[in-house]
C-alpha positions as CSV (number, residue, x, y, z in Angstrom):
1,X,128.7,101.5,94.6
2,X,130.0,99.2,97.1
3,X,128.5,101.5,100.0
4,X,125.2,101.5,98.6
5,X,124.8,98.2,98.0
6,X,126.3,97.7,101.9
7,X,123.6,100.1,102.7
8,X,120.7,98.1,100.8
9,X,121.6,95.3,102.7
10,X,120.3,96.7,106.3
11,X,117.3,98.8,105.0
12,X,115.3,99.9,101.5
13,X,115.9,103.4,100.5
14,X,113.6,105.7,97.6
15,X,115.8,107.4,95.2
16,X,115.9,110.5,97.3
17,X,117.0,108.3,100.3
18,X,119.9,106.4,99.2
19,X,121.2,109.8,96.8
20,X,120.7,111.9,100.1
21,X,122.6,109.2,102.6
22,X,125.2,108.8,100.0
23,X,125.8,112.6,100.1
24,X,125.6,113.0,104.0
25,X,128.7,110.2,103.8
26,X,130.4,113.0,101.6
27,X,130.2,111.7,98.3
28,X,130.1,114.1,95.8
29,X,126.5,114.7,94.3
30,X,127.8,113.2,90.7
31,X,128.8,110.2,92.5
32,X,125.8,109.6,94.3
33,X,123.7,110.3,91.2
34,X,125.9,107.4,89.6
35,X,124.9,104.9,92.1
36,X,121.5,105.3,92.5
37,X,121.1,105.6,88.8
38,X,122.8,101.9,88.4
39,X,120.7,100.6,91.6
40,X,117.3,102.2,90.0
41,X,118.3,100.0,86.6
42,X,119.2,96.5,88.7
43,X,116.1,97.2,90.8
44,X,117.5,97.3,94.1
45,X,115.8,100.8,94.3
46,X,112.0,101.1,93.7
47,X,110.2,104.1,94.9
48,X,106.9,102.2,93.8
49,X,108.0,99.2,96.4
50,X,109.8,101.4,99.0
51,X,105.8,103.5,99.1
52,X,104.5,100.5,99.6
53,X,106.6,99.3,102.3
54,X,105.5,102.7,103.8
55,X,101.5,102.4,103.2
56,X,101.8,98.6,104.9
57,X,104.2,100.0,107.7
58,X,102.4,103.5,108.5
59,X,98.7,102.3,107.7
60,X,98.2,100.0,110.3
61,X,98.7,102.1,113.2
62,X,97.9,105.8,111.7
63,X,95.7,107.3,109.3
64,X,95.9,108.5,105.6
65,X,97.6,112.4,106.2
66,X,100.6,110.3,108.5
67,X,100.8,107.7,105.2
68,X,101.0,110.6,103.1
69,X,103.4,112.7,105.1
70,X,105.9,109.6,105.4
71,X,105.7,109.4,102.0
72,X,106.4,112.9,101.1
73,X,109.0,113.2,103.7
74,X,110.8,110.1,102.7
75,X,110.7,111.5,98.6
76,X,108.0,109.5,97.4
């Protein structure tokens, strides 16, 4: 938990994110699942706020198919 939360503080992650990161930083997959699970419930991880983070970020400088493709890319 502590690294995710270390983690949250520099940058938002979607679910897939934040379970992948934790993975790549050799967690086991039952551990990762744990944390995301417990920042899903205390809100700290929103895949509804972290795609619209994305649509504001991406749809200013490109069109709708590079939105989408952020999106789909990031796990949204």
């Amino acid at each position: 938990m502590e690294k995710a939360y270390r983690l949250l503080e520099r940058s938002d992650y979607s679910e897939k994110g934040m379970f992948e990161k934790l993975k790549r930083l050799y967690y086991s997959e039952e551990d990762a699942a744990a944390a995301v699970a417990v920042c899903v419930k205390k809100n700290f991880v929103n895949d509804r706020r972290y795609g619209e983070i994305l649509c504001r970020r991406y749809g200013e400088k490109y069109g709708e198919s590079r939105v989408l493709s952020a999106m789909c890319a990031k796990g949204i």
